[in-house]
Structures are given as structure tokens and as C-alpha cells.
C-alpha positions in Angstrom: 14.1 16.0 20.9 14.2 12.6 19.6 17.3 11.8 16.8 17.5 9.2 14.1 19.7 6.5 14.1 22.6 6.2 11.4 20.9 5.4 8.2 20.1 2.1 6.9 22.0 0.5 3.9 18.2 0.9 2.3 15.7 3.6 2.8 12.3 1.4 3.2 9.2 3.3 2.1 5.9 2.8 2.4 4.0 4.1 -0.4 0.1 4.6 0.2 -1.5 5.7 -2.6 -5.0 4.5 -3.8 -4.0 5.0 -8.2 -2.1 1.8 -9.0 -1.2 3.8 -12.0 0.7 6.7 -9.5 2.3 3.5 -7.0 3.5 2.0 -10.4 5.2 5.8 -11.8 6.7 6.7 -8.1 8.4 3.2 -8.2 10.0 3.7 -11.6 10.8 7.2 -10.3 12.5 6.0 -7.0 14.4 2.7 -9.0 16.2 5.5 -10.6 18.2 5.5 -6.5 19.0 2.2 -5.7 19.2 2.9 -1.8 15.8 3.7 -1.9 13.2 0.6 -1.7 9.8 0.2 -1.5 9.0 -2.1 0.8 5.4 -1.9 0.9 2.2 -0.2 -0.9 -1.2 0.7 0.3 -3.9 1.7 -1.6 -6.0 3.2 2.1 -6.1 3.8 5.7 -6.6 0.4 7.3 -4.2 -1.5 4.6 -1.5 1.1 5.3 -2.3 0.5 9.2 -1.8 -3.1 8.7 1.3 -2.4 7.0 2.8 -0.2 9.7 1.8 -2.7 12.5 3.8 -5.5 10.7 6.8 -3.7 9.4 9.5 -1.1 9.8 9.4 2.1 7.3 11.9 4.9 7.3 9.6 7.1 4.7 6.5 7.0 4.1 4.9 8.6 0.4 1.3 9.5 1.2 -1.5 10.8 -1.0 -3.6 12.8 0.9 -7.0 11.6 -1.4 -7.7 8.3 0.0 -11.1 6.5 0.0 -12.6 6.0 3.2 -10.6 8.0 5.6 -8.0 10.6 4.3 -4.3 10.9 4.3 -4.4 14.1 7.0 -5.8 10.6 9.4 -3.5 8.2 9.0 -0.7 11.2 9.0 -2.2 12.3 12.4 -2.4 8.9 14.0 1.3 7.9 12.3 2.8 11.0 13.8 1.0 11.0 17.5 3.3 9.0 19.1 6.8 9.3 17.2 8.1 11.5 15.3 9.3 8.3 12.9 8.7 7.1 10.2 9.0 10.3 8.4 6.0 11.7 5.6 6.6 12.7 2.9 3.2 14.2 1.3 2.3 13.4 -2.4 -0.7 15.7 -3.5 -2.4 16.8 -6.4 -3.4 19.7 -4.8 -1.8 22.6 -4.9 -3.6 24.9 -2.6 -2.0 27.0 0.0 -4.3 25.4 2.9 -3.2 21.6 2.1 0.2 22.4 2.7 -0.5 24.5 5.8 -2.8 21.6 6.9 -0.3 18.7 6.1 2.8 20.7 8.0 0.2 20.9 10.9 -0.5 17.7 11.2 3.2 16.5 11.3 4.1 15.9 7.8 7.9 16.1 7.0 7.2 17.2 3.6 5.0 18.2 1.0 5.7 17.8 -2.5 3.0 18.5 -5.4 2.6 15.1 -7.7 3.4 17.4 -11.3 6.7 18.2 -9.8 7.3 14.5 -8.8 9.6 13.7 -11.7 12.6 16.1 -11.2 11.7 16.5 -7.0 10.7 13.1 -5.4 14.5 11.7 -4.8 15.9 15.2 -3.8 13.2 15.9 -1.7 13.0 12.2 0.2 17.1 13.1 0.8 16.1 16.0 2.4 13.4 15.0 4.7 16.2 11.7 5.7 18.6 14.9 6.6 15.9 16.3 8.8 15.1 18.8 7.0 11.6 20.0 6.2 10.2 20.0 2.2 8.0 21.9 0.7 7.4 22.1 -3.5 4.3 24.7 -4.4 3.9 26.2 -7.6 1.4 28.5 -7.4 -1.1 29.0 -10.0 
């Protein structure tokens, strides 16, 4: 089993997201922790790719609806070689099968976008601690 290194002074995140709108609320969200940075934004596959190839993340926030190819993808080709960075899913879907499928693929976490607000900080802590997340409420 791999471990992580001490963390850094700044947790850089990649956020990938294809709303401009959501990038620009998470941001707000996440300035409310000052060790937390985005570094980087993506609004699909191939510019998050490009982002990854060029830079370090320790987190990455993925939506899973992405035009072109889906967040399951890039999560499946981020996580097929190292278990790092780590993903912390951001969906609008509640259903029982996209967490299931998300935790399958090698998501750290999975966190549903109307719980954002109160959850996104306490739930990218807990991913860094190498612990799972999950947020559901069920309908």
C-alpha cells in the first residue's frame, strides 16, 4: 500500500467542472480555508488531461457530467496508475448507482453538489486523512 507524504503548506486542487457558474461558487466555498488552493480549472476531459500532465494536484473536485467524455473516464484513467491525486466527486446526482459507480472506479469521495455549502471543506479534510467520503440524501 502506497502512503502520502507529509502534507503540503497548500492543498492544490484541480477543479474540473464544465458550469463556470459552479467553478466560480466552489472557489468562494474553498477561499473560506486558506490552505486550500485552486491551482487549476477544467471545464472537460482533454483540458483536465492537459492540466494533470503539466502540474501537480493533491485533490482533485470532479463533476461527473462532462461534455464529450464523462467524469467516470478521466476518474478511471487518473486513478489506473496511482492511487494520487485523490477525487473527490462533485455530482448532481443523487442516485444510489453513481455513488456505487464512482467508489468503483477509484473515487476517494462522493459528495452531492446541494450539500456543497456546509460539506465541501470537511469532506476534502477527510479524504486528505485517507479517509473515504460519502454525502447521500436520499429522496
Amino acid at each position: 500500500m502506497q502512503t502520502r507524504a507529509p502534507l503540503p503548506a497548500k492543498i492544490k486542487i484541480l477543479m474540473v467542472d464544465d458550469s463556470a457558474v459552479v467553478r466560480e461558487g466552489l472557489k468562494y466555498i474553498l477561499s473560506q480555508a486558506p490552505e486550500l488552493q485552486v491551482s487549476a480549472e477544467a471545464s472537460c476531459v482533454p483540458e483536465a488531461l492537459e492540466r494533470l500532465k503539466n502540474q501537480h494536484f493533491d485533490v482533485i473536485l470532479l463533476d461527473l457530467s462532462l461534455p464529450g467524455q464523462s467524469g467516470i473516464e478521466l476518474l478511471r484513467m487518473v486513478k489506473a496508475n496511482t492511487p494520487f491525486p485523490l477525487v473527490l466527486v462533485v455530482s448532481a446526482s443523487g442516485e444510489d448507482q453513481s455513488g456505487i459507480q464512482v467508489f468503483k472506479a477509484g473515487a476517494d469521495g462522493f459528495i452531492l453538489k446541494q450539500n456543497v455549502p456546509e460539506a465541501l471543506i470537511p469532506a476534502i479534510w477527510q479524504v486528505l486523512g485517507g479517509k473515504k467520503y460519502f454525502s447521500f440524501t436520499p429522496s
